[in-house]
C-alpha atoms as an extended CHARMM CRD file, in Angstrom:
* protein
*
       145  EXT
         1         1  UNK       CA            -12.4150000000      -73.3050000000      -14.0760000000  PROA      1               0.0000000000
         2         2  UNK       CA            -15.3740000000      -71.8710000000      -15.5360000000  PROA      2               0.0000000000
         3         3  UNK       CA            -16.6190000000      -75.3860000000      -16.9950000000  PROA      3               0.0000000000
         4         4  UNK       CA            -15.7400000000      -76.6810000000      -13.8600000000  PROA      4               0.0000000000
         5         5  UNK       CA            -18.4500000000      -74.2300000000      -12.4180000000  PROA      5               0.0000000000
         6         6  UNK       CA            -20.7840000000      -73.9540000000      -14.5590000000  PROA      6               0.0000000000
         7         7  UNK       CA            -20.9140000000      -78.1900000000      -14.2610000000  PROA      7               0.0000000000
         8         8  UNK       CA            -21.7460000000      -78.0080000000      -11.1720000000  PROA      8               0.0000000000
         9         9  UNK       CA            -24.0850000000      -75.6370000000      -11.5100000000  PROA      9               0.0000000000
        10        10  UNK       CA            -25.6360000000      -77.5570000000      -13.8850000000  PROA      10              0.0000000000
        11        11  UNK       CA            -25.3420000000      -80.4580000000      -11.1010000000  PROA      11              0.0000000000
        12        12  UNK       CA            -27.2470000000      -78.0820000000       -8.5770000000  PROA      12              0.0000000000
        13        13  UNK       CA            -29.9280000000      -77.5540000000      -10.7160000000  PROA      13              0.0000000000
        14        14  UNK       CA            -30.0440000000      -81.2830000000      -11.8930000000  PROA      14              0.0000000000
        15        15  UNK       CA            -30.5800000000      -81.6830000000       -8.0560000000  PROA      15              0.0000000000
        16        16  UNK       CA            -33.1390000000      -79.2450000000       -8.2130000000  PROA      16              0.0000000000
        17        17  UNK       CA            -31.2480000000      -76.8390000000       -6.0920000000  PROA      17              0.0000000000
        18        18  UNK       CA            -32.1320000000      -73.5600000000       -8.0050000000  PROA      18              0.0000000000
        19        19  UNK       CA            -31.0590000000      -71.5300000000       -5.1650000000  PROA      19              0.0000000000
        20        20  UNK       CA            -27.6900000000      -72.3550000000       -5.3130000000  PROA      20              0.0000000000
        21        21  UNK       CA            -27.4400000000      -73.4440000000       -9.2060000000  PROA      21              0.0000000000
        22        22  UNK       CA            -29.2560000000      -69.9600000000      -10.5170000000  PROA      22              0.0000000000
        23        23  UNK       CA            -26.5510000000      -67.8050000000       -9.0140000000  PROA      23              0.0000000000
        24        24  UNK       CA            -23.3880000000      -69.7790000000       -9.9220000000  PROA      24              0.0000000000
        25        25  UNK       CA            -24.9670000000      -69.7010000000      -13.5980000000  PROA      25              0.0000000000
        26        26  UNK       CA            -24.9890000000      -65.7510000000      -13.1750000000  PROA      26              0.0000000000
        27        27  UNK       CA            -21.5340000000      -66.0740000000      -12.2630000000  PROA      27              0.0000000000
        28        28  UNK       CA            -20.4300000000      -67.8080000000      -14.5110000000  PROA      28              0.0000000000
        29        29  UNK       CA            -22.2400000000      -65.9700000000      -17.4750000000  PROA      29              0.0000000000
        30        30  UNK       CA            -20.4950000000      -63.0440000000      -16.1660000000  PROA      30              0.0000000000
        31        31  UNK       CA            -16.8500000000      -64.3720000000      -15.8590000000  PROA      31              0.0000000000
        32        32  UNK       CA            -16.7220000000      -66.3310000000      -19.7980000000  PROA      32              0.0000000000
        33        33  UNK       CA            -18.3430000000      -62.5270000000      -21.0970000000  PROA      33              0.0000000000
        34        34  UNK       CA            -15.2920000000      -60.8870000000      -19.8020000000  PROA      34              0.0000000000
        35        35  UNK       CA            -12.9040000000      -63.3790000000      -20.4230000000  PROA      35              0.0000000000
        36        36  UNK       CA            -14.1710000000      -65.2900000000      -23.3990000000  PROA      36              0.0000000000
        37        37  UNK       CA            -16.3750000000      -62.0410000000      -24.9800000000  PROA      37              0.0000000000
        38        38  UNK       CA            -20.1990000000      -62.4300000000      -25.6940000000  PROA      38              0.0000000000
        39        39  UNK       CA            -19.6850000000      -64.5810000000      -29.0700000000  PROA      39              0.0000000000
        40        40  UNK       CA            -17.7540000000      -66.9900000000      -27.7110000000  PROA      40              0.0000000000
        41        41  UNK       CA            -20.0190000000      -70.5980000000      -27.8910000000  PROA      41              0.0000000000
        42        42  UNK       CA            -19.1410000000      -71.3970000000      -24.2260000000  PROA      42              0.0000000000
        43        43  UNK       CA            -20.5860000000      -68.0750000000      -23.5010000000  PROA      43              0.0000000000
        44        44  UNK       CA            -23.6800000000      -68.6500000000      -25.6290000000  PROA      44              0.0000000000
        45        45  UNK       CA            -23.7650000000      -71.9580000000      -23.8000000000  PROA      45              0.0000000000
        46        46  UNK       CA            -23.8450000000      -70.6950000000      -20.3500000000  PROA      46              0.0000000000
        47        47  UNK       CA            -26.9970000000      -67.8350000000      -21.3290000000  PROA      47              0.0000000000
        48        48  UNK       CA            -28.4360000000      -71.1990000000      -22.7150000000  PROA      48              0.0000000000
        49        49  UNK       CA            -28.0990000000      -72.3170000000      -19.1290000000  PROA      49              0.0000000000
        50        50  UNK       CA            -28.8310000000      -69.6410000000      -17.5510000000  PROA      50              0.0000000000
        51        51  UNK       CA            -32.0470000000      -69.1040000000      -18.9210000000  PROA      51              0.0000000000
        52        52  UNK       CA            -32.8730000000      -72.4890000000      -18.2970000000  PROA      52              0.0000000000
        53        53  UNK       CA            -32.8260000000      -72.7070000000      -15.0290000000  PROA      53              0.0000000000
        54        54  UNK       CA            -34.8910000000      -69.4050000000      -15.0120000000  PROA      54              0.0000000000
        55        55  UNK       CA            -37.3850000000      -71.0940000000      -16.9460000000  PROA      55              0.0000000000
        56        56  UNK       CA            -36.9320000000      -74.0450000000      -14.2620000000  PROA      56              0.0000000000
        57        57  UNK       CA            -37.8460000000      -71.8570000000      -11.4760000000  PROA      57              0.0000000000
        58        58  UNK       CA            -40.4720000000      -70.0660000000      -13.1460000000  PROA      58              0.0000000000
        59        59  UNK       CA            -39.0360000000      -66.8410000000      -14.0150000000  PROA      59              0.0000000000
        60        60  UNK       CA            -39.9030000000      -66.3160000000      -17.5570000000  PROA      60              0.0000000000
        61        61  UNK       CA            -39.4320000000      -62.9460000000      -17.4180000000  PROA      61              0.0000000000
        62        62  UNK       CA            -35.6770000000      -63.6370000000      -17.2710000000  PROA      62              0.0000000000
        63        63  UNK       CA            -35.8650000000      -66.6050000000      -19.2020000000  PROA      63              0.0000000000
        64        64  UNK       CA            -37.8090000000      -65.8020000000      -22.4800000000  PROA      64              0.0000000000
        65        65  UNK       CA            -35.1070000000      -62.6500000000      -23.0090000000  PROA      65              0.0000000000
        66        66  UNK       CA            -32.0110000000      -64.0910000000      -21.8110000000  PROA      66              0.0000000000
        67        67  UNK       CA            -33.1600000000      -67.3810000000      -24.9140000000  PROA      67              0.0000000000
        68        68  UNK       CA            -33.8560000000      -64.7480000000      -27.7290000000  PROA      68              0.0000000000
        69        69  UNK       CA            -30.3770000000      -63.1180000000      -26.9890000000  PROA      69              0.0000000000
        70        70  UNK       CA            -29.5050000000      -66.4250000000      -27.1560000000  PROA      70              0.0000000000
        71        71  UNK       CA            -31.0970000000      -67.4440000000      -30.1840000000  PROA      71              0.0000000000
        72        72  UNK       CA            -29.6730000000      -63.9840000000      -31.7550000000  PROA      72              0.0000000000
        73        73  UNK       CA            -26.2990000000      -64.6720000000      -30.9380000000  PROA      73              0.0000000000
        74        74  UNK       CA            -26.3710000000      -68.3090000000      -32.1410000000  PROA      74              0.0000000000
        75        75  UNK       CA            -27.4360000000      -67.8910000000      -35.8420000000  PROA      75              0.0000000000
        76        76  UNK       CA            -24.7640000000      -64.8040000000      -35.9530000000  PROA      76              0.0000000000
        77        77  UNK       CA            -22.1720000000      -66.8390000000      -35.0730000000  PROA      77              0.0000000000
        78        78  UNK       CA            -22.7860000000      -70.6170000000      -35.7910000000  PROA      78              0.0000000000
        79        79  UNK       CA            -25.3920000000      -69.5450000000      -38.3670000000  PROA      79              0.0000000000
        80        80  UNK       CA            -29.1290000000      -70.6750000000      -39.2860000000  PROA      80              0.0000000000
        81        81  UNK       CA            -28.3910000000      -74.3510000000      -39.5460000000  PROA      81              0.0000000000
        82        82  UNK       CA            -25.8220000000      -75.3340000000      -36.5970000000  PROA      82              0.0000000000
        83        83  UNK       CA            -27.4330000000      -78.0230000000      -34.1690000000  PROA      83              0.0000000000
        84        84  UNK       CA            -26.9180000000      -75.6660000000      -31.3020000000  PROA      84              0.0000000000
        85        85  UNK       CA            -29.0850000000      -72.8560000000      -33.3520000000  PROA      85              0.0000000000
        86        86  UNK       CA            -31.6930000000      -75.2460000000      -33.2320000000  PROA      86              0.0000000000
        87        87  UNK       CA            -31.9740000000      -76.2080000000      -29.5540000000  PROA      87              0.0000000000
        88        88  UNK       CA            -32.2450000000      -72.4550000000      -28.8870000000  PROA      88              0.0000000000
        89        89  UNK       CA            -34.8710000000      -72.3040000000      -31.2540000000  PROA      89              0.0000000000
        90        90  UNK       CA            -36.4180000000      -75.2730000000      -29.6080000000  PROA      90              0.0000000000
        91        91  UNK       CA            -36.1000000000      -73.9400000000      -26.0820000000  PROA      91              0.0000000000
        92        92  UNK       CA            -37.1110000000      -70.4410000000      -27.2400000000  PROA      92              0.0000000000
        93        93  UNK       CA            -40.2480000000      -71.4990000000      -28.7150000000  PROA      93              0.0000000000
        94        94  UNK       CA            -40.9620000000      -73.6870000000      -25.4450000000  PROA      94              0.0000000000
        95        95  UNK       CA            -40.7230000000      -70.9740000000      -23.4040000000  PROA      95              0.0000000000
        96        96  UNK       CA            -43.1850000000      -68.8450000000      -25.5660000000  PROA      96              0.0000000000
        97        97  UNK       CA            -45.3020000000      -71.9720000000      -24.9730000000  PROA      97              0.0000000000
        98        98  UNK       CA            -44.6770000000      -72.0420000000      -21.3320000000  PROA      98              0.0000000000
        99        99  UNK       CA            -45.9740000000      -68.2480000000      -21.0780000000  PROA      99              0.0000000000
       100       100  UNK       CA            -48.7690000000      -69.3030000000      -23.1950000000  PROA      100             0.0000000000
       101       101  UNK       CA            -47.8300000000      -67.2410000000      -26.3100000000  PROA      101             0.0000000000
       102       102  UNK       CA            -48.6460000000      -69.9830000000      -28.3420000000  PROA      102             0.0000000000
       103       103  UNK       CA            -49.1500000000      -67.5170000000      -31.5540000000  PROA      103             0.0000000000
       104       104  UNK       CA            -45.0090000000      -67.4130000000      -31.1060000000  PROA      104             0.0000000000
       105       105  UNK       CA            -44.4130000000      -70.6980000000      -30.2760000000  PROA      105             0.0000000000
       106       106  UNK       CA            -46.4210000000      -72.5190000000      -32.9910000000  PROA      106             0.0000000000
       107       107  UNK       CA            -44.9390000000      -71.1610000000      -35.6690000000  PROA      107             0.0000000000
       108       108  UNK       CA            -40.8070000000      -71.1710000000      -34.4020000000  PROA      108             0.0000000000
       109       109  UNK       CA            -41.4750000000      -74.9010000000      -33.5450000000  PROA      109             0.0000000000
       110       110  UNK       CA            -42.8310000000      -75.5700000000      -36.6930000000  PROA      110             0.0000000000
       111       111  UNK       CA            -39.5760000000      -73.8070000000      -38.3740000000  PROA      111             0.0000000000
       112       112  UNK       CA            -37.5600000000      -75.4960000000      -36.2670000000  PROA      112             0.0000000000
       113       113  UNK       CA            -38.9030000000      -79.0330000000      -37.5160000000  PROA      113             0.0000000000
       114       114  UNK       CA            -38.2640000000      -77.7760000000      -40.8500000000  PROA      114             0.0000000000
       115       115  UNK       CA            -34.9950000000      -77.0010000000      -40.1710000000  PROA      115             0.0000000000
       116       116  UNK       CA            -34.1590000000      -80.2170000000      -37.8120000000  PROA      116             0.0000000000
       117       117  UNK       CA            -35.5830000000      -82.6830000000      -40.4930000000  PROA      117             0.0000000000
       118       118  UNK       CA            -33.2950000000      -81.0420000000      -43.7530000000  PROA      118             0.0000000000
       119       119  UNK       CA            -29.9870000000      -80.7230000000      -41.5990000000  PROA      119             0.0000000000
       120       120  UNK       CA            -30.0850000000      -83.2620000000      -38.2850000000  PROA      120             0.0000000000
       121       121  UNK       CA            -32.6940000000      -86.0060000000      -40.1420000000  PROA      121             0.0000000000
       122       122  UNK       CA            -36.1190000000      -87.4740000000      -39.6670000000  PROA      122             0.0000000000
       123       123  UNK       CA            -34.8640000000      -89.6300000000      -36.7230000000  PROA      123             0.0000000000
       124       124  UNK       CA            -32.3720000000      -87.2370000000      -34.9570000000  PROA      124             0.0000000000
       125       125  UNK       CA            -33.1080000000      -87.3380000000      -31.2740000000  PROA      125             0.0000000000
       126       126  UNK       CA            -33.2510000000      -83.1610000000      -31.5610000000  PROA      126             0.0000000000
       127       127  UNK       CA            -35.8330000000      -83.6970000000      -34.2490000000  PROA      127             0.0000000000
       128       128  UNK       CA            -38.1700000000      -85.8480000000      -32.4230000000  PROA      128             0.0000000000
       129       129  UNK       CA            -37.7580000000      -83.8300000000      -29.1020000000  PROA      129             0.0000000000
       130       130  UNK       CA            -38.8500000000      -80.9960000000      -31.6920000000  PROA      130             0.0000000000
       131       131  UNK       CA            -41.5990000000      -82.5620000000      -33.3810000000  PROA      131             0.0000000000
       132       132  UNK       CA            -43.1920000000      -83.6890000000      -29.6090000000  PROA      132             0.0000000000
       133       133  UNK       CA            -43.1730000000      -80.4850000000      -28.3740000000  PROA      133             0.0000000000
       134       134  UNK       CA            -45.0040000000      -79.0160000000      -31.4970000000  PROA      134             0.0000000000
       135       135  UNK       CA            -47.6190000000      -81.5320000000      -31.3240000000  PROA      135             0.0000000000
       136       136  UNK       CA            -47.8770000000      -80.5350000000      -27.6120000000  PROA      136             0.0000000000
       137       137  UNK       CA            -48.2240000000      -76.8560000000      -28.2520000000  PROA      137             0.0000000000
       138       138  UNK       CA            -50.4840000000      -77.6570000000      -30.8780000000  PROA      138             0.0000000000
       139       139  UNK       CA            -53.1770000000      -79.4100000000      -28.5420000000  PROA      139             0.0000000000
       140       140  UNK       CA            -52.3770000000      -76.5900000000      -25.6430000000  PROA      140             0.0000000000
       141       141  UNK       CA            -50.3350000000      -78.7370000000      -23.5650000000  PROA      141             0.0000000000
       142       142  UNK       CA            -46.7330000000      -79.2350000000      -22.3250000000  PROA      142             0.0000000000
       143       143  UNK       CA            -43.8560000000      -81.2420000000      -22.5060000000  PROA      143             0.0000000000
       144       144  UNK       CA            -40.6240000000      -81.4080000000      -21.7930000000  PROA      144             0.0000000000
       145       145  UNK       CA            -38.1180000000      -78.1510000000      -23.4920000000  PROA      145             0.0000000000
């Protein structure tokens, strides 16, 4: 049930219905907590989304905490090196770039590249998306997260 929702959440927001998706996200964040507990990775997964979809609508304020909880969470349980680590320490340092903190962002991208290169590989589809959105933040502009 709770993949079931947060899918379509995910579906809302693919839609671009924020109104609808952003609140079913909440929900759901709140329902795999209680019965999953916070370390749980579909739990980590639906912050993740969550914060997303802030970002989506603008809200950084909710976003850029809700991804460094996530972040937090993700190298204490999956550790430094797990592929989902990385994408929050992708989408983290996007969202530092989106708020224009690019004296954050910079330097977690460029860790992140480190990291995607020794454990996913030069060509690794998370590495490129990685390596794009330094150069990006490098030249001031912005790409996709």
């Amino acid at each position: 049930t709770l993949t079931s929702r947060n899918n379509l959440a995910c579906t809302y927001e693919t839609a671009g219905d924020l109104e609808r998706a952003i609140p079913l996200y909440e929900q759901t964040l709140q329902e795999r907590v209680r019965v999953l507990g916070e370390d749980h990775p579909d739990t980590l997964t639906s912050r993740n989304n969550l914060a997303y979809a802030y970002e989506t609508a603008g809200d950084l304020e909710r976003a850029i905490p809700l991804y460094e909880q996530t972040l937090q969470e993700r190298v204490r349980v999956l550790g430094e090196d797990h592929p989902s680590t990385l994408a929050s320490r992708n989408n983290l340092a996007y969202a530092y770039q989106s708020a224009g903190d690019l004296e954050r962002a910079i330097p977690l991208f460029e860790r992140t590249v480190d990291d995607a290169v020794r454990v996913l590989g030069k060509e690794h589809p998370t590495t490129r998306t990685v390596q794009t959105n330094l150069a990006h933040a490098r030249s001031g502009s912005r790409t996709s997260g």
